[in-house]
LOMI-783835 format. One record per residue (C-alpha): residue in one letter; chain; x, y, z. Coordinates in steps of 0.02 Angstrom, whole numbers, plus 50000, padded with zeros to 5 digits. Last residue first. Example, Ala and Ser with C-alpha at 12.3 -4.5 7.8 and 13.67 -1.06 7.14 Angstrom:
REM residues 2
   res   chain      xx      yy      zz
     s       A   50684   49947   50357
     a       A   50615   49775   50390
REM end
This chain:
REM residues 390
   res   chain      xx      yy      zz
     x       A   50110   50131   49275
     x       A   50279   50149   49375
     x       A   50194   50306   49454
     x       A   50013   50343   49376
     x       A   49995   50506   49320
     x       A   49911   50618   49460
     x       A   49976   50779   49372
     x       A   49971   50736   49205
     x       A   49798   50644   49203
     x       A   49719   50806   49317
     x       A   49798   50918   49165
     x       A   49714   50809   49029
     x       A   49558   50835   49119
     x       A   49562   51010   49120
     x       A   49637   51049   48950
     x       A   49501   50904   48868
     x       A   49350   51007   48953
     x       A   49441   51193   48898
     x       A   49446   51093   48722
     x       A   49263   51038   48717
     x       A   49197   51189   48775
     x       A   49301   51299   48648
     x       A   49160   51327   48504
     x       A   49026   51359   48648
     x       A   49095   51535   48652
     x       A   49023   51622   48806
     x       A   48933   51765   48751
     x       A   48931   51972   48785
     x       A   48828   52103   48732
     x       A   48792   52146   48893
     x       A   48988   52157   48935
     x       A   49073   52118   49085
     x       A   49187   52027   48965
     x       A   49237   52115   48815
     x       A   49123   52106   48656
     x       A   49176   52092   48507
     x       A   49021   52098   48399
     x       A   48994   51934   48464
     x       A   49147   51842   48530
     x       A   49333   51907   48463
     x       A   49387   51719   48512
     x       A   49369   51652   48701
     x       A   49551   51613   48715
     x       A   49589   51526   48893
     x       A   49683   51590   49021
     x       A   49758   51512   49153
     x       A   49776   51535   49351
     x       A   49921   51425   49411
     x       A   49954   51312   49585
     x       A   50004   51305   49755
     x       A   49902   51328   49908
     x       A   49806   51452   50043
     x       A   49899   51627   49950
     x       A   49856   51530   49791
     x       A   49665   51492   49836
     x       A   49663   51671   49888
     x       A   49715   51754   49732
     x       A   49556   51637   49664
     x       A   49474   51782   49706
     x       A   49505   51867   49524
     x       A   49570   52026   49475
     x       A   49583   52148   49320
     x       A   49752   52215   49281
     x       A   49814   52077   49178
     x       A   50004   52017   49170
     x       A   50083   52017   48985
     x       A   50083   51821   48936
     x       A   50241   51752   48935
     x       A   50212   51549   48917
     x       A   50110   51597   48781
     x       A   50011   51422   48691
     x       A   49947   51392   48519
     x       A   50099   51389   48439
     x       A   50151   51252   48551
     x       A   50015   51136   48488
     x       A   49817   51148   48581
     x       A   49799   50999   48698
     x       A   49973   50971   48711
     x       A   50037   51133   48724
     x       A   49895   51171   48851
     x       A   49966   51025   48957
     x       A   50163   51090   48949
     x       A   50084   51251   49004
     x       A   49987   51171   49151
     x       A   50142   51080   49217
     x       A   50262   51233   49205
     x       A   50132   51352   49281
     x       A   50125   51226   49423
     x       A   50316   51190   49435
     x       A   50328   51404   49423
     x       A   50195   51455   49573
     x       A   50061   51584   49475
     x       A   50042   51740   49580
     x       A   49866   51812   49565
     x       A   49863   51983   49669
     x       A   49759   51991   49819
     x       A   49574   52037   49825
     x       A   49465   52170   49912
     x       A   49529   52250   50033
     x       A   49393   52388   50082
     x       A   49461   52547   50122
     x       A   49398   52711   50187
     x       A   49445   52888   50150
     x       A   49430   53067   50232
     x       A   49417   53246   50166
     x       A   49358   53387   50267
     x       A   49359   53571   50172
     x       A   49459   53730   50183
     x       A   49509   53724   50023
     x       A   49690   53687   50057
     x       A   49606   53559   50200
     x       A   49532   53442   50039
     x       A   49677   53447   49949
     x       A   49774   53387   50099
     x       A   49671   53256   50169
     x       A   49630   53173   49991
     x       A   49824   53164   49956
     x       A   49860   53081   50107
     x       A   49744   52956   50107
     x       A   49769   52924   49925
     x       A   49959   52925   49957
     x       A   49941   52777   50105
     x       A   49836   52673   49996
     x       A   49947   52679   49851
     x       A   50109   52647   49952
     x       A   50032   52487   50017
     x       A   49964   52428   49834
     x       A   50165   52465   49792
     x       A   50234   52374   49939
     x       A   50129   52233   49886
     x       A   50164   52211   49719
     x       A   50019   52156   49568
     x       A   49919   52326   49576
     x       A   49758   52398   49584
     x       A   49666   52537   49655
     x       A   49475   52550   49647
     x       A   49346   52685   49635
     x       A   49219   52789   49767
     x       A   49175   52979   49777
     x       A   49061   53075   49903
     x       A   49026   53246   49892
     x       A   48962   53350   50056
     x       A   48870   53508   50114
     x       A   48793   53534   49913
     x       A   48806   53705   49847
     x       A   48620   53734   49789
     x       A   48567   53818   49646
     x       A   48553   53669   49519
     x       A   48496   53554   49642
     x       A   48547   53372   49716
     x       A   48708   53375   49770
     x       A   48848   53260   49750
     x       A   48888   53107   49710
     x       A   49042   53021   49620
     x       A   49099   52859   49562
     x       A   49227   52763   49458
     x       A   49393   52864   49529
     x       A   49531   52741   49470
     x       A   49699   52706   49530
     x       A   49792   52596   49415
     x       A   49996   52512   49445
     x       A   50111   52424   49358
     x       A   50288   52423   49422
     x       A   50429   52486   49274
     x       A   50379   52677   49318
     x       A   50437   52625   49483
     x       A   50250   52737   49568
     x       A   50247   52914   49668
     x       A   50243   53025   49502
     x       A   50141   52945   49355
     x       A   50042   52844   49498
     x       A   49993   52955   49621
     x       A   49970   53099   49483
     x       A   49790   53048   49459
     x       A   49721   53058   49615
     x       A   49781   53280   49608
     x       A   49657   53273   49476
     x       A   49496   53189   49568
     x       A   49544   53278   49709
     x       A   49546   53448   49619
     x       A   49354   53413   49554
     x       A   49299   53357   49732
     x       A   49358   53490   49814
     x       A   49268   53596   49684
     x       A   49118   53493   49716
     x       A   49152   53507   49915
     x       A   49130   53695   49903
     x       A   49139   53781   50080
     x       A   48999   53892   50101
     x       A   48943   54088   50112
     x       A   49103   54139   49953
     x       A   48984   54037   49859
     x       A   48845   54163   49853
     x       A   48744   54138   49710
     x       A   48718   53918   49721
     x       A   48657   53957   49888
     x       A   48771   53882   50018
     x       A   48814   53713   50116
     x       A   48963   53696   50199
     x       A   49121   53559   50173
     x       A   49141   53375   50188
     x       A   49236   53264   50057
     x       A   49217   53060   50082
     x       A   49296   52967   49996
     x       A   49249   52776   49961
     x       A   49369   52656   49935
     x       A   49402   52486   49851
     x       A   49554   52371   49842
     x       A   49592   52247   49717
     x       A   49763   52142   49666
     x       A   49817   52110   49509
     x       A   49809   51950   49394
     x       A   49947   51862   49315
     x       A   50117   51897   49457
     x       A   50226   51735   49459
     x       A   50244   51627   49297
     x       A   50147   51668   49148
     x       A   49977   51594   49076
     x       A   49902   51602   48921
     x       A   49797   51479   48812
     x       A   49735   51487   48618
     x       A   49610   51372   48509
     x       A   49506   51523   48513
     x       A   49600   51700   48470
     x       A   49637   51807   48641
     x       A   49531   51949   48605
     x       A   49416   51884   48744
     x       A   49461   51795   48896
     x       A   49401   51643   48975
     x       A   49458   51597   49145
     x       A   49545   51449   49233
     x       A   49595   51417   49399
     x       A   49721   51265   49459
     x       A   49759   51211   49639
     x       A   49891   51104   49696
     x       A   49939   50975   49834
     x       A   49744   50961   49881
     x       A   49664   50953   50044
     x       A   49472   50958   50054
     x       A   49411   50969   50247
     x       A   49562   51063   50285
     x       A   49576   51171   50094
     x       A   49375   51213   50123
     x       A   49352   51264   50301
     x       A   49231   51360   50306
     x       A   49381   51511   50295
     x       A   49410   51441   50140
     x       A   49248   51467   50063
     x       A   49243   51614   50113
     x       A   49376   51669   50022
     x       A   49350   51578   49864
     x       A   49156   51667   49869
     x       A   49256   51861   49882
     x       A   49083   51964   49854
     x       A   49173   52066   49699
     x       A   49103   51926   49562
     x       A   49177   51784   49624
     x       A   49002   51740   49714
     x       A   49012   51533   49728
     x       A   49125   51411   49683
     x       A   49115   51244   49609
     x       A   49286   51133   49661
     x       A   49329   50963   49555
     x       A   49422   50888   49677
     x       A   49547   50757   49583
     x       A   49611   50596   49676
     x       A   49770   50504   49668
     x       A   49815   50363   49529
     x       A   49788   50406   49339
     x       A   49699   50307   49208
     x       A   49557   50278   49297
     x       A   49432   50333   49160
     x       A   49230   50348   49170
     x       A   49237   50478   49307
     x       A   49382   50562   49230
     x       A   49267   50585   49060
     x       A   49112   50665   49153
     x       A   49233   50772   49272
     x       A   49330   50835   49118
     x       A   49129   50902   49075
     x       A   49093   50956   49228
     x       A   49248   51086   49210
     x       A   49201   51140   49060
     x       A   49029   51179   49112
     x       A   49069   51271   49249
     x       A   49155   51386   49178
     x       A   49069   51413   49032
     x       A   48928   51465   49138
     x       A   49039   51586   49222
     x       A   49079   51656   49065
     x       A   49092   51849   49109
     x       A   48918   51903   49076
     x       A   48816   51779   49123
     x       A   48672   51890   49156
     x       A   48543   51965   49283
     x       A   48441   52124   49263
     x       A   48280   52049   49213
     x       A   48290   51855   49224
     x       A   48272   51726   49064
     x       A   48458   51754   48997
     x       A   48486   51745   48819
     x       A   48463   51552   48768
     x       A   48375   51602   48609
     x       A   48468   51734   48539
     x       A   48432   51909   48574
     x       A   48581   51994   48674
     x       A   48554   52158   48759
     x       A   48582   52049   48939
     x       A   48523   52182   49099
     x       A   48674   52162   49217
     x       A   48680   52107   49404
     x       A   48846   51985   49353
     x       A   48822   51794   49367
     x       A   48898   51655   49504
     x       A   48984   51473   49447
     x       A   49162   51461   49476
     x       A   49244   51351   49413
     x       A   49409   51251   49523
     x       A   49521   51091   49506
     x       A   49600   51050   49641
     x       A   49732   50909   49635
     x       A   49768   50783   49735
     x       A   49934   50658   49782
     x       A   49926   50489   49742
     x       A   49851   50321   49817
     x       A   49714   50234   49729
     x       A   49578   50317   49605
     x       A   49489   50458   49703
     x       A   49360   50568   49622
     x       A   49280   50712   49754
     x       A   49167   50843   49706
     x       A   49153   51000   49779
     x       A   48994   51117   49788
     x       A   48947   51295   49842
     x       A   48819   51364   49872
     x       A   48810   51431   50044
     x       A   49004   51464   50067
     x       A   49018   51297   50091
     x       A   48877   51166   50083
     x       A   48893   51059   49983
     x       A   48987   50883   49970
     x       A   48984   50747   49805
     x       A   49075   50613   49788
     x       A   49071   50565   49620
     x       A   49005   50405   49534
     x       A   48941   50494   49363
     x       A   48760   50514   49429
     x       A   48833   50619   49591
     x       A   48928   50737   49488
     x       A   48753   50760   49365
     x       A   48659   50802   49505
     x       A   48775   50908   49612
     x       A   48806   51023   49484
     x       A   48627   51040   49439
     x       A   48610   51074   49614
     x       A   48735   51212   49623
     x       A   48660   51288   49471
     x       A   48472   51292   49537
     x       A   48551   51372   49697
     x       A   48668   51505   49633
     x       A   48613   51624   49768
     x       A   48770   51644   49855
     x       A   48812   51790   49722
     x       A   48680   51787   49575
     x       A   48603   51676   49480
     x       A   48590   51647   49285
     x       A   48474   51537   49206
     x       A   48487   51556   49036
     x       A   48657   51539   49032
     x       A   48654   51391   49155
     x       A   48555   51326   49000
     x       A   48658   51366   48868
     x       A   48814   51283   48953
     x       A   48696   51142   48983
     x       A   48673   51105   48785
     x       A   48844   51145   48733
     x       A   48904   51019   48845
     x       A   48775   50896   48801
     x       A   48817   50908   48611
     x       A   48997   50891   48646
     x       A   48967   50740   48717
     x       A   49065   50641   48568
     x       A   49198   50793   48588
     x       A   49222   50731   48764
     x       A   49264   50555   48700
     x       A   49367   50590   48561
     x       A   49470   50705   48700
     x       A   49513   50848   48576
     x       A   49697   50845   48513
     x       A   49686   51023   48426
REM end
């Protein structure tokens, strides 16, 4: 590993506020006490400093002459999630946690801001981007339509993200499709009540339910390219509220995901139609609505290219996968790339305690990869605003 000497002689302070923010956790556009700490320690190295958008959020500006920019962007929100964990820094608020490394995030990212701030080897300017409510409440979104990308230009944004069961000391990234896109819906089955004896009085939207549920599942294995990658899943359902009653209505809710268009299209358009005609062979009222969610992450290729050649050398080829297999969760940077240029990465967060995925209560950021994701970020803002003729 070619660590930074001088972010590994922080490293202390790193692991230090990484702790903290973990103690500390805050919600969706509530991440005050993080977006000030943010603000405090940008401002004390020499950076610009603007807040503001989206709420909470903060970017910080470091020009050195004339070049082109670079975004560089952490997000910095927590999960609504009781923490089982027992060490020290384990989080201080009831039903709050950093559960998916948020705090790591950030802290990476402030730390290549520390050692940029401190060396003008490179000739352009960096915004180092702190974003609000990734978690499901789209913060990159909204943060855009505030106008982040016109009052903040860049050339090219980068994302990066921890991920467990990839070994420390490791990166992935792949060009075009990474993470997939995210759309919600609730269903909505209506039929007639009846005593739990007589049946044959009502219309059963449990057993509606039940077939729906089934019929959902064939979408994919029989409507979907077998070689696209696709998920439908049916996360939630409600109904009825006594054992001899025949409840007048069920209501089920879940997510479909997918990295092509045309496919998250078709999905939407078969769940529709596959809820309305279950539902009417049993003589009962089925109807769906959508909430679109995220796009798919598409890495650009001279990005990608650029920010695998700088994870090679931070951590040796080996240590790098230029192929990664795309991941079905999803991310809101999506709409940072459909507004710009640029590559999501992944960083290896190790097997983590007892190992635990992300979104986790068990889980921990591991502090034993600050230092490199700091020296991968700051390396990468060198590379791309490297000084021309210098």
């Amino acid at each position: 590993m070619r660590i930074i000497p001088e972010i590994r002689a922080f490293e202390d302070d790193l692991v230090a506020w990484r702790r903290d923010l973990h103690a500390h956790p805050e919600l969706a556009y509530r991440e005050n006490r993080t977006a000030g700490l943010v603000a405090e320690r940008l401002r004390g190295w020499g950076i610009e400093v603007d807040r503001g958008l989206a709420d909470t959020g903060v970017v910080g500006t470091l020009t050195r002459g004339d070049g082109p920019t670079i975004g560089l962007r952490a997000d910095m929100d927590a999960l609504p999630l009781e923490e089982s964990n027992t060490f020290a820094h384990r989080s201080q608020h009831p039903g709050r946690m950093h559960a998916c490394g948020h705090d790591g995030h950030t802290t990476m990212l402030l730390g290549a801001a520390r050692y940029l701030a401190g060396h003008g080897d490179f000739s352009g300017t960096v915004r180092f981007i702190f974003q609000p409510a990734e978690e499901a409440a789209g913060g990159a979104k909204r943060m855009l339509d505030e106008g982040l990308l016109t009052r903040f230009p860049v050339d090219a944004v980068f994302g990066m993200h921890n991920w467990p069961g990839l070994p420390a000391g490791r990166f992935a990234a792949r060009v075009g499709p990474m993470l997939a896109s995210l759309d919600t819906f609730d269903i909505r089955i209506a039929g007639h009540g009846a005593h739990g004896a007589a049946p044959q009085e009502g219309v059963d939207p449990v057993a509606a339910a039940a077939q729906v549920i089934t019929a959902v599942q064939t979408i994919v294995s029989r409507n979907v390219d077998p070689l696209k990658s696709a998920v439908i899943s049916v996360t939630r359902i409600h109904g009825g509220d006594a054992d001899n009653v025949i409840p007048p209505e069920v209501s089920l809710g879940g997510g479909i995901r997918s990295f092509d268009p045309e496919v998250r299209a078709l999905l939407c358009r078969r769940l529709e139609e596959v809820v309305e005609g279950v539902c009417a062979s049993l003589g009962a009222n089925g109807t769906v609505e959508f909430t679109a969610r995220y796009p798919a992450v598409i890495n650009a290729a001279e990005s990608t290219s650029l920010a695998l050649k700088t994870a090679a050398a931070v951590a040796g080829e080996a240590n790098v996968n230029a192929e990664t297999d795309p991941v079905m969760v999803s991310e809101d940077f999506a709409y940072l790339l459909d507004a710009s240029t640029g590559c999501f990465m992944l960083i290896g967060n190790g097997a983590g305690e007892g190992g635990c995925m992300i979104h986790n209560p068990g889980y921990d950021f591991n502090d034993d990869i600050l230092t490199l994701g700091a020296t991968y970020w700051a390396r990468l803002a060198q590379n791309f605003l490297r000084k021309r003729g210098g």
